[in-house]
C-alpha positions as protocol buffer text, in pm:
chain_id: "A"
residue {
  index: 1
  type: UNK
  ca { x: 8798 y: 11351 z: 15603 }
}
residue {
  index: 2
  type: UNK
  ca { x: 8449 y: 11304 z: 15582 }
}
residue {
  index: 3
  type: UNK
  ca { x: 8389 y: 11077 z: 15851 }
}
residue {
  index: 4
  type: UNK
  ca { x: 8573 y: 11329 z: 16081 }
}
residue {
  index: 5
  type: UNK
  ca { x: 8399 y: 11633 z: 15942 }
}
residue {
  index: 6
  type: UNK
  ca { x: 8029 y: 11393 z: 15968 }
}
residue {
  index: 7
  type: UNK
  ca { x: 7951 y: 11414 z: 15643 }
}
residue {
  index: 8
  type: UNK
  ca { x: 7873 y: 11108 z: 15387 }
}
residue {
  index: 9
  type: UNK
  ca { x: 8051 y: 11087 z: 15079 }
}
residue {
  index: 10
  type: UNK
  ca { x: 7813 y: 11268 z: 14817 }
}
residue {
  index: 11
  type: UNK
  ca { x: 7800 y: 11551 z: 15071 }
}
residue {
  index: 12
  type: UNK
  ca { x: 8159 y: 11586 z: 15008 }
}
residue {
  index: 13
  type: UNK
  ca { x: 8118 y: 11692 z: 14677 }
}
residue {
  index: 14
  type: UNK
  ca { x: 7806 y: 11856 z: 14707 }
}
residue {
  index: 15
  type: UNK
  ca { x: 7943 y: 12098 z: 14928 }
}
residue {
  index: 16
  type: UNK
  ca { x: 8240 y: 12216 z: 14760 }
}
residue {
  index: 17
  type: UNK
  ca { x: 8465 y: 12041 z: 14999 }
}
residue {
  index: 18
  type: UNK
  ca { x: 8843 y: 12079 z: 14850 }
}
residue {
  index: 19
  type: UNK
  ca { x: 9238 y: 12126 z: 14980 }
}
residue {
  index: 20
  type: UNK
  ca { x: 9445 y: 12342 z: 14934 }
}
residue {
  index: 21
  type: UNK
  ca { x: 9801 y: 12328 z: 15002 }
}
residue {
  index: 22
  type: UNK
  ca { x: 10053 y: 12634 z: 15023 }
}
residue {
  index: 23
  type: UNK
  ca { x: 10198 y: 12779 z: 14715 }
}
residue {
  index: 24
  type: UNK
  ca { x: 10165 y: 12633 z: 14371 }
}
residue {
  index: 25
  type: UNK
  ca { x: 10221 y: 12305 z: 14411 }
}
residue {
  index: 26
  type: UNK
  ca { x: 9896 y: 12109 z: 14539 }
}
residue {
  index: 27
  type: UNK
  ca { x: 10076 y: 11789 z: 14752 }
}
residue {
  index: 28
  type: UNK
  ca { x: 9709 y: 11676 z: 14864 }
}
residue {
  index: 29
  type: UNK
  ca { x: 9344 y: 11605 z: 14714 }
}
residue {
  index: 30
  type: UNK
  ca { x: 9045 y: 11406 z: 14820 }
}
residue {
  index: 31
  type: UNK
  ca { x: 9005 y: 11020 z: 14704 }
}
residue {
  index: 32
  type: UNK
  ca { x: 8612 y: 11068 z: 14595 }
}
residue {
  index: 33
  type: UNK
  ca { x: 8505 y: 10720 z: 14630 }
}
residue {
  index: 34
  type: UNK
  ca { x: 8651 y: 10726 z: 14969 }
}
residue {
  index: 35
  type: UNK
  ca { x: 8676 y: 11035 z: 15143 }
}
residue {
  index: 36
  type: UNK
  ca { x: 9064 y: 10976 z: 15238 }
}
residue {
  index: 37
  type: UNK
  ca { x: 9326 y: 11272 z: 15254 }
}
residue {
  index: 38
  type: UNK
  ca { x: 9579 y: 11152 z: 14975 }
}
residue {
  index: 39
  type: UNK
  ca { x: 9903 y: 11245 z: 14825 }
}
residue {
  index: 40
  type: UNK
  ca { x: 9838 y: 11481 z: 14484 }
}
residue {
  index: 41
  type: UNK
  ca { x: 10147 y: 11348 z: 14337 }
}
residue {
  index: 42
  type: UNK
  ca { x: 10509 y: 11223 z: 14452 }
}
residue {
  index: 43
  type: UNK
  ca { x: 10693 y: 11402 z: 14710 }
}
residue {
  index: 44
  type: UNK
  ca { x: 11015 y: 11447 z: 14807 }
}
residue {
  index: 45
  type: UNK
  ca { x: 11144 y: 11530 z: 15128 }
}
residue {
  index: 46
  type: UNK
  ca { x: 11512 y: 11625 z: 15052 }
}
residue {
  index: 47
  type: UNK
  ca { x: 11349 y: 11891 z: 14782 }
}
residue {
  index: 48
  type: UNK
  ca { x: 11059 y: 12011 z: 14952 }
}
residue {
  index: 49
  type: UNK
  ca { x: 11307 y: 12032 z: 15323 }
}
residue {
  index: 50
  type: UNK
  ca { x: 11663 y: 11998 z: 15219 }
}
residue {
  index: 51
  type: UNK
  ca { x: 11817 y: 12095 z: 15582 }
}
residue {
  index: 52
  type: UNK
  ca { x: 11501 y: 12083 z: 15808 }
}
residue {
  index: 53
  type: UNK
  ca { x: 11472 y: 11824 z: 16062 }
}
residue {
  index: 54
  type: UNK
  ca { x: 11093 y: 11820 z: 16106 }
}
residue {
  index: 55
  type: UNK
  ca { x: 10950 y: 11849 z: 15754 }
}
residue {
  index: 56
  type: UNK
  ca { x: 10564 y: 12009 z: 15770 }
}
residue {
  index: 57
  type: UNK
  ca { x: 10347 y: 12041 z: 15445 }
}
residue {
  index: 58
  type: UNK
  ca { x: 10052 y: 12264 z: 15555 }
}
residue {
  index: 59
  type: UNK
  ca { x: 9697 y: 12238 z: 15390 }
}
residue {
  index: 60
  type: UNK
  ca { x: 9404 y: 12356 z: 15446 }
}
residue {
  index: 61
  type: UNK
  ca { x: 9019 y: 12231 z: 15380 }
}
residue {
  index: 62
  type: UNK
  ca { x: 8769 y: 12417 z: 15262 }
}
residue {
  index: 63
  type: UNK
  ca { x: 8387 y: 12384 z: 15315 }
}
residue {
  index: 64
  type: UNK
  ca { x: 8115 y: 12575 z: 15157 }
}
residue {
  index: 65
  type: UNK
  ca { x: 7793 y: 12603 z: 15356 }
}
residue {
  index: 66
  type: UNK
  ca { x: 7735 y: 12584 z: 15697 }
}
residue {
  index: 67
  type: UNK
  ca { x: 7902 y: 12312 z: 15965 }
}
């Protein structure tokens, strides 16, 4: 994430940058020593999209300041 937003790492955090999925349930987060999109916790597919054939877990990120 931050190497496709541009940013170095402490400018991740010094901007506010954060996820956030749909609903309660946060599925993703930021690794802060690396800037990687991660899994939150475990997920399961046959929970989270019992009969749907393409499974989609929408997120979105959130930067204060200026781009």
């Amino acid at each position: 994430v931050a190497k496709d937003l541009g940013l170095q790492l402490p400018a991740l955090s010094d901007r506010g940058v954060r996820i956030v999925s749909e609903g309660r349930t946060q599925y993703f987060a930021l690794h802060g020593k690396t800037g990687h999109l991660v899994t939150a916790e475990r997920t399961d597919r046959e929970q989270l999209c019992r009969l749907v054939e393409k499974c989609v877990l929408r997120c979105e990120l959130i930067v204060e300041g200026e781009m």
